[in-house]
MARPA-327653 format. One line per field, with one value per residue (C-alpha): residue number from 1; residue in three letters; chain; x, y, z. Coordinates in pm, whole numbers. Example, Ala and Ser with C-alpha at 12.3 -4.5 7.8 and 13.67 -1.06 7.14 Angstrom:
<nodes>
i 1 / 2
aa ala / ser
ch A / A
x 1230 / 1367
y -450 / -106
z 780 / 714
</nodes>
This chain:
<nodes>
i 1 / 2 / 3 / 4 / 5 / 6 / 7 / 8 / 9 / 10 / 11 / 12 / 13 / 14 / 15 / 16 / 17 / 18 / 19 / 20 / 21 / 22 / 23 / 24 / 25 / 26 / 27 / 28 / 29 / 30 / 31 / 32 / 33 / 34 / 35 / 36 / 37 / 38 / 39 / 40 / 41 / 42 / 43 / 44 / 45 / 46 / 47 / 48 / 49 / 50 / 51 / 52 / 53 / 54 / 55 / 56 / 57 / 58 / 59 / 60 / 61 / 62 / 63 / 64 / 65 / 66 / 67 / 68 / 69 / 70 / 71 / 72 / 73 / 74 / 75 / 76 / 77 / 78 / 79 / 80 / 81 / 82 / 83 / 84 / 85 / 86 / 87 / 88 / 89 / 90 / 91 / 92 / 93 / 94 / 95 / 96 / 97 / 98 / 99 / 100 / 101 / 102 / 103 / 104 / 105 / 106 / 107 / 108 / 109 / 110 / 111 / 112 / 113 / 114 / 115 / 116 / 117 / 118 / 119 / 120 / 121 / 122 / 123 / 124 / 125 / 126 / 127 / 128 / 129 / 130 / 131 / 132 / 133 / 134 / 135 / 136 / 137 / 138 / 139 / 140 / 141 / 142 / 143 / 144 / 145 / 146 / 147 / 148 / 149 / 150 / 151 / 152 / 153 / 154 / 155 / 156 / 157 / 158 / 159 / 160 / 161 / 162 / 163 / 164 / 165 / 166 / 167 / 168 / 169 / 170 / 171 / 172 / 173 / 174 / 175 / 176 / 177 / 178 / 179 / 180 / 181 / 182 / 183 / 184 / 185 / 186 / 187 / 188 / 189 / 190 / 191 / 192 / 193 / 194 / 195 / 196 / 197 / 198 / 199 / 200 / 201 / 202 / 203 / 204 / 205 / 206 / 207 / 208 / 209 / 210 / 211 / 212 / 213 / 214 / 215 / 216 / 217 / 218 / 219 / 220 / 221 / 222 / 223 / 224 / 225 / 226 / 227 / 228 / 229 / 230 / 231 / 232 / 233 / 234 / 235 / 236 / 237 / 238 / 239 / 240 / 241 / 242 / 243 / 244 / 245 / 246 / 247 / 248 / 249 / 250 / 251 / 252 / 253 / 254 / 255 / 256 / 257 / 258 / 259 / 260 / 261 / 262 / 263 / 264 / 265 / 266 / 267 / 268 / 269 / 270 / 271 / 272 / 273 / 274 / 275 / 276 / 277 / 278 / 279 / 280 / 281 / 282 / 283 / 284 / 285 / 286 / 287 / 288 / 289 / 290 / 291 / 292 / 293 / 294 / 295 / 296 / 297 / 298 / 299 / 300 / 301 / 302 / 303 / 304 / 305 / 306 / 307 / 308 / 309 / 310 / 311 / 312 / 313 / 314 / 315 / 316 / 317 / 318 / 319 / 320 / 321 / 322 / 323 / 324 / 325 / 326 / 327 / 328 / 329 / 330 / 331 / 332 / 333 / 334 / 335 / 336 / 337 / 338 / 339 / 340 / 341 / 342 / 343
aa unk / unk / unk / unk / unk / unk / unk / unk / unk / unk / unk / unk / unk / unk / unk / unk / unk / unk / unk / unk / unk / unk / unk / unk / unk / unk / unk / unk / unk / unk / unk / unk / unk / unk / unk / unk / unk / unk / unk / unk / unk / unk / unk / unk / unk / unk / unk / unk / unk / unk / unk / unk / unk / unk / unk / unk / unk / unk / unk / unk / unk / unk / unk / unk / unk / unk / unk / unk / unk / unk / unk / unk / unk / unk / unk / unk / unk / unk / unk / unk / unk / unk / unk / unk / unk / unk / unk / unk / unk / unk / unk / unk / unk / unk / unk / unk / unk / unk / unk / unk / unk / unk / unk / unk / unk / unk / unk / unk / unk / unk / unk / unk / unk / unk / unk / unk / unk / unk / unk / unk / unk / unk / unk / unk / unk / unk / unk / unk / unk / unk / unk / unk / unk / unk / unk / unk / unk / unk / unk / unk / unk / unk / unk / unk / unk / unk / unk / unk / unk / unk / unk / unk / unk / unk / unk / unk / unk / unk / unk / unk / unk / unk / unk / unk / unk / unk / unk / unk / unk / unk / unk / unk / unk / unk / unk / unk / unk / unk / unk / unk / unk / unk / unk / unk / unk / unk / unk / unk / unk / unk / unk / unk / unk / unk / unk / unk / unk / unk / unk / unk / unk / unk / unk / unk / unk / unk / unk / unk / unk / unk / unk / unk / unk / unk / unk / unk / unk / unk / unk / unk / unk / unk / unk / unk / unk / unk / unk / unk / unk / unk / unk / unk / unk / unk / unk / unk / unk / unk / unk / unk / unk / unk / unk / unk / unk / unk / unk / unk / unk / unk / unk / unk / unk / unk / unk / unk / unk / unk / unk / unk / unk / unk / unk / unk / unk / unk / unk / unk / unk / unk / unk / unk / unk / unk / unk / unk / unk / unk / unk / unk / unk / unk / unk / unk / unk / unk / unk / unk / unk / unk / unk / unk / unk / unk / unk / unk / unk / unk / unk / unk / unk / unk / unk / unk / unk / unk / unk / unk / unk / unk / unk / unk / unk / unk / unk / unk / unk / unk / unk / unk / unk / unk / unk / unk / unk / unk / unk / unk / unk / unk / unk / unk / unk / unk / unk / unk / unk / unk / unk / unk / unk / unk / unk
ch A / A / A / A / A / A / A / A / A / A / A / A / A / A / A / A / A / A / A / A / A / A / A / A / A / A / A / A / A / A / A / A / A / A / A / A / A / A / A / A / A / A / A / A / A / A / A / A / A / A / A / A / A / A / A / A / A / A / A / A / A / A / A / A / A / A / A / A / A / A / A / A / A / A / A / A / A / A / A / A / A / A / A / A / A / A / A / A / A / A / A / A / A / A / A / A / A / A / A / A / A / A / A / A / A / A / A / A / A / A / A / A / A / A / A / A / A / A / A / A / A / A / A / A / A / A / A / A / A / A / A / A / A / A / A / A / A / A / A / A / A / A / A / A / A / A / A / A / A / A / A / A / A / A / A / A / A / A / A / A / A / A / A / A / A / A / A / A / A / A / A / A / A / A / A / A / A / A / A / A / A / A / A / A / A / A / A / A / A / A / A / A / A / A / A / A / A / A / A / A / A / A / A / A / A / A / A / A / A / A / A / A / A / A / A / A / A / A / A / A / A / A / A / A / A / A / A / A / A / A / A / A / A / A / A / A / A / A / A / A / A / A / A / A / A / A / A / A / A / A / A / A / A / A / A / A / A / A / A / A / A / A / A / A / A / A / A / A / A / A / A / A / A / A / A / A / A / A / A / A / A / A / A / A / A / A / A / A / A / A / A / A / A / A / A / A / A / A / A / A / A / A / A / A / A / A / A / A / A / A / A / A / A / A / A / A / A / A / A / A / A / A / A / A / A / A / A / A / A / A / A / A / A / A / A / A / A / A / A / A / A / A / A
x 8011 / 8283 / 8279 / 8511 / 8581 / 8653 / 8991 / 9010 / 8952 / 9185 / 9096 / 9189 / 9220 / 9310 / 9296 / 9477 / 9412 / 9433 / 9437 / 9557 / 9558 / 9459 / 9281 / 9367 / 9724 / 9795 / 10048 / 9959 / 9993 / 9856 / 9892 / 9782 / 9805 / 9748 / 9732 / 9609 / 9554 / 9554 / 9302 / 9452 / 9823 / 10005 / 10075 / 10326 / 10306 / 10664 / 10760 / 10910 / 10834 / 10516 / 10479 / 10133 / 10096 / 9861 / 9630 / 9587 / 9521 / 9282 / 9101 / 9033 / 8915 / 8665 / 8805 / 8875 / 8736 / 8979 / 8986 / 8973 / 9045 / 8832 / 8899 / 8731 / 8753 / 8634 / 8445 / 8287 / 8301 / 8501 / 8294 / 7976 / 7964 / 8140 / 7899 / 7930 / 8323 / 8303 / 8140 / 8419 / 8751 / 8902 / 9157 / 9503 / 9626 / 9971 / 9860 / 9674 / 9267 / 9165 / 9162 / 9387 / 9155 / 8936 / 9023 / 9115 / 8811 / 8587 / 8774 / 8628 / 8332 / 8281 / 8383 / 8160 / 7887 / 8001 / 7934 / 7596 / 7681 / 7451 / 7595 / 7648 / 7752 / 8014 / 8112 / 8169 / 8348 / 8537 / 8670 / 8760 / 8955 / 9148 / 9241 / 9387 / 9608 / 9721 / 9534 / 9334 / 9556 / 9581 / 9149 / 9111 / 9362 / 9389 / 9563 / 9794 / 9930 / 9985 / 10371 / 10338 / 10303 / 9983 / 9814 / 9901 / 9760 / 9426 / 9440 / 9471 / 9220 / 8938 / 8996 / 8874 / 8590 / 8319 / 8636 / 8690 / 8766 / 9027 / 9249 / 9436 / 9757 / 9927 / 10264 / 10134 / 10489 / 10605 / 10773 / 10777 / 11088 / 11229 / 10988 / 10682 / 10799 / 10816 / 10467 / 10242 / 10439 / 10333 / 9968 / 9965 / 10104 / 9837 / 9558 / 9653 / 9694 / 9322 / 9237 / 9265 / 9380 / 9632 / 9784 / 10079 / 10208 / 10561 / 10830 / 11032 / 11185 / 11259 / 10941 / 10786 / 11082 / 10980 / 10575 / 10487 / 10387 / 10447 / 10545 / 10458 / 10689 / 10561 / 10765 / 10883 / 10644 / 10716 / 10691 / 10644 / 10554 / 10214 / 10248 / 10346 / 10673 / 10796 / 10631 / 10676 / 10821 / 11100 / 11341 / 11176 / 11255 / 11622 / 11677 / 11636 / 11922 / 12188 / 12442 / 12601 / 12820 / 13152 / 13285 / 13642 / 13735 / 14067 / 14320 / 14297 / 14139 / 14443 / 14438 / 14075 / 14150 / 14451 / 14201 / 13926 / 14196 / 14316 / 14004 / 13874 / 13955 / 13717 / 13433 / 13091 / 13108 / 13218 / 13368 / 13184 / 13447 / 13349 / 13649 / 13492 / 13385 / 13725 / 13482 / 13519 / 13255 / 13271 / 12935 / 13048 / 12884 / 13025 / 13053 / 13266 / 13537 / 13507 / 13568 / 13918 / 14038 / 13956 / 14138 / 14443 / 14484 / 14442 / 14693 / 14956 / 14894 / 14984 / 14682 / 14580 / 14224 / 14022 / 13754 / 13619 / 13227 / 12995 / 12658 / 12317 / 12131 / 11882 / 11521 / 11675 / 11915 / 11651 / 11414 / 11697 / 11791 / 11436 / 11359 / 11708 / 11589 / 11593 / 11304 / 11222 / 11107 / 10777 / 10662 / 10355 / 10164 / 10088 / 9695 / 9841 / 9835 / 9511 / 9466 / 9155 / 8932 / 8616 / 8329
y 10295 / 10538 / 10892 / 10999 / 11346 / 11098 / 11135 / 10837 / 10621 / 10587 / 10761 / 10492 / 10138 / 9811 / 9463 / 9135 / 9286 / 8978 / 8994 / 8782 / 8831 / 8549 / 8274 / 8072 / 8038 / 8325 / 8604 / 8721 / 9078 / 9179 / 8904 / 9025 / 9403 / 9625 / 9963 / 10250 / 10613 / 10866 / 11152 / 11478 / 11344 / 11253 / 10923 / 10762 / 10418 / 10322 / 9899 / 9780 / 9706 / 9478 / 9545 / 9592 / 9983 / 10066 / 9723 / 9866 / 10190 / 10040 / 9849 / 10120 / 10342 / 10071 / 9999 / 9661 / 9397 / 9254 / 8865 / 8850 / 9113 / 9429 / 9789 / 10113 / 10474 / 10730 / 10530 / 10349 / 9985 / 9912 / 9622 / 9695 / 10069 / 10154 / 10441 / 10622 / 10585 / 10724 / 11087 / 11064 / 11051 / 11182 / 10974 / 11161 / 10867 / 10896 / 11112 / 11367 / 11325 / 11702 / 11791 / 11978 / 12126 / 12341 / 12623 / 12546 / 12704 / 12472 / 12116 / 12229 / 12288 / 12005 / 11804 / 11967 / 11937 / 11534 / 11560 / 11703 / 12039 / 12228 / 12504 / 12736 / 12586 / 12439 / 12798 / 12915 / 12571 / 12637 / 12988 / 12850 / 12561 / 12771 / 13007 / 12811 / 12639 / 12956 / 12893 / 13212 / 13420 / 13095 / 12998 / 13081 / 12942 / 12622 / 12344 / 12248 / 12613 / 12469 / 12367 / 12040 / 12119 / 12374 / 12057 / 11887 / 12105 / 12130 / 11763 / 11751 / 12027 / 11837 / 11547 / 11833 / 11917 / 11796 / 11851 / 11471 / 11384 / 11114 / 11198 / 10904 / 11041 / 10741 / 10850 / 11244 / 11361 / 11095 / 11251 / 11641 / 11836 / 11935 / 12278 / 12135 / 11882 / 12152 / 12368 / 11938 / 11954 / 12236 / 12195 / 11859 / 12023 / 12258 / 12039 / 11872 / 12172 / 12230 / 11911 / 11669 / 11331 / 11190 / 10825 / 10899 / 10659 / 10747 / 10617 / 10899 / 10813 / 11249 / 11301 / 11093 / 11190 / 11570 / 11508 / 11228 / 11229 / 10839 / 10578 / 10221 / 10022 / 9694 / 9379 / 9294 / 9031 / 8728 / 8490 / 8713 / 8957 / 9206 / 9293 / 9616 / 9515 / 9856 / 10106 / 10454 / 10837 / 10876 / 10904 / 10602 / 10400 / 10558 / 10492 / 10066 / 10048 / 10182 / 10413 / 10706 / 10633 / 10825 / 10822 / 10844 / 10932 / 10828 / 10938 / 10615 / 10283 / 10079 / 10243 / 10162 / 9846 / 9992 / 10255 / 10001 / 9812 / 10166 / 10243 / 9921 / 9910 / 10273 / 10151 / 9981 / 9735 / 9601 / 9896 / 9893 / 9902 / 10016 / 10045 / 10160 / 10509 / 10462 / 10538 / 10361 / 10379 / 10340 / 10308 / 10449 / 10513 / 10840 / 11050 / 11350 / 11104 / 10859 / 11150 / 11275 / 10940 / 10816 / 11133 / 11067 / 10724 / 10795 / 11040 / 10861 / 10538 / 10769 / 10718 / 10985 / 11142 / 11306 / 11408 / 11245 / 11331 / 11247 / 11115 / 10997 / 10722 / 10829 / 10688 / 10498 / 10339 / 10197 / 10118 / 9953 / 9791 / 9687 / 9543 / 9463 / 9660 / 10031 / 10201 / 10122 / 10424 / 10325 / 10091 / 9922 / 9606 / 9268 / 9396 / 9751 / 10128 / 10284 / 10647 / 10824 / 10985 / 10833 / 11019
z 11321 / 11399 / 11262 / 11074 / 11302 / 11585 / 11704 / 11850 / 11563 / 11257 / 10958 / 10701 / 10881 / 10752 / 10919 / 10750 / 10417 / 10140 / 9775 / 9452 / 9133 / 8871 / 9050 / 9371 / 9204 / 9075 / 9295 / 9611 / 9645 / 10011 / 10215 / 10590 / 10536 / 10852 / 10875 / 11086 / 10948 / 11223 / 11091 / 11006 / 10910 / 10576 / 10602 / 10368 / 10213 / 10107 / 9940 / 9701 / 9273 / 9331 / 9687 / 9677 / 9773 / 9443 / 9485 / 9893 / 9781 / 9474 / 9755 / 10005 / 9725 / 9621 / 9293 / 9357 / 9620 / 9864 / 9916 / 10289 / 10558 / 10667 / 10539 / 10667 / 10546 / 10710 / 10964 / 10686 / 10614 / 10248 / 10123 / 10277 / 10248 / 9913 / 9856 / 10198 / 10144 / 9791 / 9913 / 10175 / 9992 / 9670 / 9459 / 9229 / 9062 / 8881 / 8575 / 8574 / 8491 / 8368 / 8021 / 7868 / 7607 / 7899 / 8075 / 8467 / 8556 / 8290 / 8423 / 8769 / 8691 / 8519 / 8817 / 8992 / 8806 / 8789 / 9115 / 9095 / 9268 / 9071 / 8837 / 9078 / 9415 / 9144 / 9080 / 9401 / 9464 / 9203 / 9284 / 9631 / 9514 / 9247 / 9470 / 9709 / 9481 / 9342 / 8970 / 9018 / 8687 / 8511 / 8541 / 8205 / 7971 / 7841 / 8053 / 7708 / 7794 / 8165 / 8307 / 8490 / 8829 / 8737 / 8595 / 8903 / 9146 / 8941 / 8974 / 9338 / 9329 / 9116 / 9369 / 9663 / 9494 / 9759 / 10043 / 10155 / 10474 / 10323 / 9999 / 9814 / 9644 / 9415 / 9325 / 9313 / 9137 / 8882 / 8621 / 8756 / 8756 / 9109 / 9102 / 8990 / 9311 / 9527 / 9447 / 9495 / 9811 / 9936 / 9816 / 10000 / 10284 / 10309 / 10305 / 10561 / 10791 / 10714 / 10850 / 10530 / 10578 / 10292 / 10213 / 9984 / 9789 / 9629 / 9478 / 9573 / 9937 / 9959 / 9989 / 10237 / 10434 / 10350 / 10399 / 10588 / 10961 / 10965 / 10727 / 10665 / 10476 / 10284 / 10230 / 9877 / 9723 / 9746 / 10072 / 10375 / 10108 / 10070 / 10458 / 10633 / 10835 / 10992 / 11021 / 11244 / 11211 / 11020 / 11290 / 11420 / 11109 / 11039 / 11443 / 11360 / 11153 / 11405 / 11412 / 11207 / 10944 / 10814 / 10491 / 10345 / 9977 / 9919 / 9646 / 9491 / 9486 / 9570 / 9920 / 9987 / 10145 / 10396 / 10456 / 10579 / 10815 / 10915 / 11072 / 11107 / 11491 / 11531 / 11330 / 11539 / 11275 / 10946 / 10703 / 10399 / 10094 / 9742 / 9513 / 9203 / 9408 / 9638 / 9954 / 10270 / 10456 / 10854 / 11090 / 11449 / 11804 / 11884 / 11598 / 11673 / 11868 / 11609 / 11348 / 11532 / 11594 / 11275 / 11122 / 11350 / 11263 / 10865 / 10891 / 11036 / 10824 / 10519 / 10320 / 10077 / 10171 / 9910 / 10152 / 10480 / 10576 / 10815 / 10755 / 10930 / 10849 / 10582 / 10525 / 10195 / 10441 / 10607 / 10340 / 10207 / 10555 / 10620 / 10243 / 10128 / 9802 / 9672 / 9573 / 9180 / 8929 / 8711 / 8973 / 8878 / 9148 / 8983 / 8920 / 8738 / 8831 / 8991 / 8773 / 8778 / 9024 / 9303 / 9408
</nodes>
């Protein structure tokens, strides 16, 4: 079997991945799911409501069997090696597992302990792991005196406690303000510039574009569903759906039609009209000639601009390209949220 400090060899790899929920009936969530974890990189894991991105990550962390298909982690076999996988990863589900009545330090400790450290290699693991998440002032108070970021770095740090090789992060940063946002992402960061692998799950398309190395995108469930059907960098993925785009504000939305046959002759495909927001908006080839001619020809047409812009394909553009959905809040698969912690 592969090791897991093998370059060669994905870190987290999945082969026709099956699974259904309720019987030989019942909905299909991963229906031939492939993926390949490159050790050392965040990898992001981006579908739909239902897509199946918490039942893969469920599998791989052995809390649920698959139906068919073959899963390794860290150069260990899923199904017939759940133990060996177990002392490689660590799991942060959605909500945080500590509790709030302890101290920072105590919740540490107490995972360590879980994880039969011994009292005081769980001290010294402890110290380590609160200083590098910046908890050092904070050990000792109680995490109901904690802001919701704190709590969520002492959750990604009990999941470090016996430093996996893999780390699972489902939907890290569900319900965090933008600053709380900001201090996971640049814990996350950091572990993987020591070496950690991560599959990140999100439901926020900002920050896979901010974190991930490489993204794999699921189809929507369904038929065709529960499989990975793009995946790459996220130039790579912005790159399939074509060209730049410019967008005109007019004055008013009785002039968003002229506006779209204004320009219709400079645009590298069908304007896109929306008259409630009285945008027009225009994919092109070249984007600085486009811009000038598409200027000119507004100008002398007489219609009323509010503001023109350019703008590049964004990862939600292609998510929604690629799916032909947007990216749902409170997303939950058909077999229900993975939350707690493996070891």
């Amino acid at each position: 079997m592969p090791s897991v400090f093998d370059p060669s060899h994905p870190a987290v790899l999945t082969e026709g991945l099956r699974k259904r929920y309720g019987g030989s009936n019942g909905a299909r969530v991963l229906d031939g799911f492939d993926l390949a974890v490159a050790p050392g990189t965040i990898h992001g894991l981006l579908g739909p409501n239902g897509a199946g991105k918490t039942t893969a990550v469920r599998i791989l962390t052995t809390l649920l069997t698959a139906d068919g298909g073959h899963a390794e982690v860290a150069g260990y076999d899923v199904a017939r090696q759940p133990a060996h996988v177990r002392t490689h990863i660590g799991l942060a589900g959605q909500h945080a597992a500590v509790d709030e009545f302890l101290t920072g330090r105590q919740n540490l400790e107490m995972f360590g302990r879980l994880y039969h450290l011994g009292a005081r290699r769980a001290q010294r693991r402890t110290a380590e792991l609160l200083e590098r998440f910046g908890l050092t002032e904070a050990a000792n108070r109680p995490l109901r005196h904690y802001s919701g970021g704190m709590r969520r770095r002492l959750d990604l740090a009990a999941s470090l406690i016996l430093a996996p090789a893999v780390l699972f992060l489902d939907e890290p940063t569900t319900g965090l303000d933008p600053h709380s946002r900001n201090e996971v992402w640049q814990a996350v960061r950091s572990l993987a510039a020591s070496g950690t692998t991560v599959l990140l799950t999100t439901q926020y398309l900002d920050e896979a574009d901010q974190l991930a190395d490489r993204i794999s995108i699921l189809a929507p469930s369904g038929p065709g569903g529960g499989r990975v059907i793009a995946e790459g960098t996220q130039a790579d993925l912005k790159a399939r759906i074509g060209t730049d785009r410019i967008d005109v504000i007019v004055t008013t939305a009785e002039q968003v039609e002229l506006a779209a046959r204004t320009v219709g002759d400079v645009a590298d495909g069908a304007p896109e009209l929306d008259s409630a927001n009285r945008r027009v908006s225009v994919p092109v080839a070249d984007r600085v000639s486009a811009l000038a001619e598409l200027a000119r020809r507004l100008d002398d047409s007489d219609v009323e601009v509010d503001d023109i812009a350019m703008r590049r394909p964004t990862l939600d553009d292609a998510f929604l390209s690629l799916t032909g959905r947007r990216v749902v809040a409170d997303e939950n698969d058909a077999g229900g949220a993975g939350t707690g912690r493996t070891g």
